[in-house]
C-alpha positions, 0 to 999 in steps of 0.5 A, spaced: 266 553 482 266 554 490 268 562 488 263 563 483 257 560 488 260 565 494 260 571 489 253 570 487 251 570 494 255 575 496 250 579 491 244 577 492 245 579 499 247 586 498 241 586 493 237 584 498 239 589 503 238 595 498 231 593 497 231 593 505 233 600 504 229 603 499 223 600 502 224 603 509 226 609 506 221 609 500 224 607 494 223 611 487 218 607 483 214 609 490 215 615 490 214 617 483 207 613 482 205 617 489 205 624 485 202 621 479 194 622 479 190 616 481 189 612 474 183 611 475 180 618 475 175 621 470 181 625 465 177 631 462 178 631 453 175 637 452 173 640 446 175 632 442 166 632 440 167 638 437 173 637 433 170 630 431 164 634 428 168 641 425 172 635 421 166 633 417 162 639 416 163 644 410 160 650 408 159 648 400 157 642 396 160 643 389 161 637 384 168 635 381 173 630 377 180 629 377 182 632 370 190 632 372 194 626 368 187 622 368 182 621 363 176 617 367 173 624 369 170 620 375 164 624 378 165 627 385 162 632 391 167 636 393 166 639 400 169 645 402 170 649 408 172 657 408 174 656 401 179 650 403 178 644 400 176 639 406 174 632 403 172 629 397 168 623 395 165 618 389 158 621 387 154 614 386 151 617 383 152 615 375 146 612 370 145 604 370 147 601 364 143 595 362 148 588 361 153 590 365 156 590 372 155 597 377 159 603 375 158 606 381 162 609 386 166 610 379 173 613 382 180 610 385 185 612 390 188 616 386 183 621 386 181 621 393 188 623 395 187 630 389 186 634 396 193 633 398 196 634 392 193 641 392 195 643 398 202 639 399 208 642 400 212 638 393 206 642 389 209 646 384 206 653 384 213 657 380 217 656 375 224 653 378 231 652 373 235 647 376 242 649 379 245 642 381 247 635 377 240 631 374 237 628 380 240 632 386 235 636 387 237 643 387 233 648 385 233 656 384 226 659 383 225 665 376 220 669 374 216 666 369 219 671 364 227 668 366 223 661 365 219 662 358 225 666 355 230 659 358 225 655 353 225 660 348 232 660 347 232 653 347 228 653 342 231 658 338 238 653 338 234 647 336 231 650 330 238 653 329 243 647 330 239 641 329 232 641 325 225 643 326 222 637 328 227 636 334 222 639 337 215 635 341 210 639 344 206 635 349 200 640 351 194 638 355 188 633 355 183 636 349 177 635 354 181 638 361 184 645 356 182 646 349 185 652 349 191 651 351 190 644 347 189 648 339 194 654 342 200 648 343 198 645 338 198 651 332 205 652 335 208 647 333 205 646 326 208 653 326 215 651 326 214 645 324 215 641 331 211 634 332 206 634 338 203 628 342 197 624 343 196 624 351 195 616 350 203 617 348 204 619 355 199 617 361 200 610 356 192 608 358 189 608 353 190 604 345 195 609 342 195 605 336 188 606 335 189 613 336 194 614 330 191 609 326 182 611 326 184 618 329 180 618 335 182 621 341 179 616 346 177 608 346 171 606 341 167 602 346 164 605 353 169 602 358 163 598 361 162 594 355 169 591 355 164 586 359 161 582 353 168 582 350 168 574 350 177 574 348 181 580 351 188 581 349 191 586 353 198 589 350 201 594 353 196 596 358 195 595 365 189 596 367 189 595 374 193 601 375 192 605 370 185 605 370 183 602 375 175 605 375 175 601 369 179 596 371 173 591 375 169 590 367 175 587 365 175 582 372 168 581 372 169 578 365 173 573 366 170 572 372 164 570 367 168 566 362 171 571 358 178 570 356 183 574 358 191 575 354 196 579 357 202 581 352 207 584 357 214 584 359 213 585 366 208 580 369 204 586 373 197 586 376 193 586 371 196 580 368 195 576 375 188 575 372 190 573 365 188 566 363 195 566 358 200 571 360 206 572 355 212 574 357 216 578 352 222 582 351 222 589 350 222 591 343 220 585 340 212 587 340 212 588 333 215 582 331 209 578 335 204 582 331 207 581 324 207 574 326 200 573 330 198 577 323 202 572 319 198 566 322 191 569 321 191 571 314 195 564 313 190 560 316 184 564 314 183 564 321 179 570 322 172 570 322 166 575 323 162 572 330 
């Protein structure tokens, strides 16, 4: 113990005398702080008010919407500067509908983020083959003749070796492009392809309602999903998938309608349910045959 104690004496002297040393001498914090300026002085940002102000100027005003895997058609300015897209914004600026809650400002993050998306560097502005295994990410970039004569020869292959109906074409929104929309269409009419429904692929919308009446859209205003006094939510997270929407359905609820949420995941539309049900995946025709068995069973469905 002795030993240790004269140790650390012994340190703590020699510590002691080199800071005696450095101080003398002036140490090297001393000497640093004496180049620096004084940190009280006034620093000069120049030009930060200008780029402040440049930041939220624009040269056109135009209106706008996200038409891209989204079917809302939120209302937007755009704002734009030599040509380049700076900012955007919910236009406020849409009709009040009387018995139901505010729809303005209609839009969501997603579309607020459309601006990035054009200019971001993942954009996709040529057609590319892939070169590597599924998932690795490598690419090679071809021309658009390579590229539809690629798809042209798969389709040739799978008229030949396989069948006709093999083939799903999937085109664009009606309401986005309906050129491009009848044109994809009457080709797979032509050799004898199945085409989708875009409610198929985005998943926000009822498809079996698509399939069933025929419309290409929901029967009711969204806006109306406020007087609905039972909600059944199938499927379907709102509060994702259509998130401009989404707030009827939670005023609803907050106004005394009952909402049931039929999912397998327990997602975020489903923290707002009164009942949530949990099913396995598959099994959602079994529910509904079951749920119609009980109902024309007990005579139990009756117009309000």
């Amino acid at each position: 113990m002795n030993k240790l104690n004269s140790t650390r004496r012994d340190f703590l002297k020699t510590m002691g005398q080199v800071s005696l040393v450095m101080l003398a001498s002036g140490s090297i914090v001393t000497s640093t702080l004496a180049q620096t300026k004084d940190p009280m002085i006034q620093h000069e940002y120049t030009g930060w008010e200008d780029f402040h102000r440049e930041q939220w100027s624009w040269d056109k005003k135009t209106r706008g919407t996200h038409l891209v895997n989204c079917t809302g058609s939120c209302p937007h300015f755009v704002y734009t500067k030599n040509g380049v897209v700076m900012r955007e914004e919910q236009s406020k600026d849409m009709p009040k509908l009387n018995g139901v809650p505010e729809c303005n400002p209609r839009g969501c993050n997603k579309g607020e983020c459309a601006t990035d998306y054009i200019y971001s560097s993942h954009r996709i502005k040529y057609p590319l083959i892939r070169v590597g295994e599924r998932g690795e990410g490598k690419w090679r970039r071809v021309s658009w003749d390579e590229a539809l004569e690629y798809v042209a020869n798969g389709i040739v292959d799978t008229l030949k070796n396989d069948a006709s109906d093999c083939i799903s074409v999937y085109t664009p929104v009606p309401a986005v492009s309906p050129v491009s929309f009848a044109a994809g269409h009457r080709f797979a009419s032509f050799i004898g392809g199945h085409t989708h429904t875009f409610f198929d692929w985005y998943a926000d919308h009822p498809t079996g309602q698509t399939q069933t009446q025929g419309f290409q859209g929901d029967t009711c205003e969204t806006a109306d999903w406020y007087n609905g006094r039972t909600i059944l939510m199938w499927g379907a997270n709102s509060a994702q998938t259509r998130i401009p929407d989404a707030h009827f359905l939670q005023e609803a609820v907050l106004n005394g309608s009952k909402m049931y949420v039929i999912s397998p995941d327990f997602n975020s539309t489903a923290t707002k349910a009164d009942v949530f049900v949990p099913i396995k995946p598959g099994t959602d025709a079994a529910l509904a045959l079951g749920m119609v068995n009980v109902i024309v069973k007990e005579k139990t469905l009756r117009r309000a």
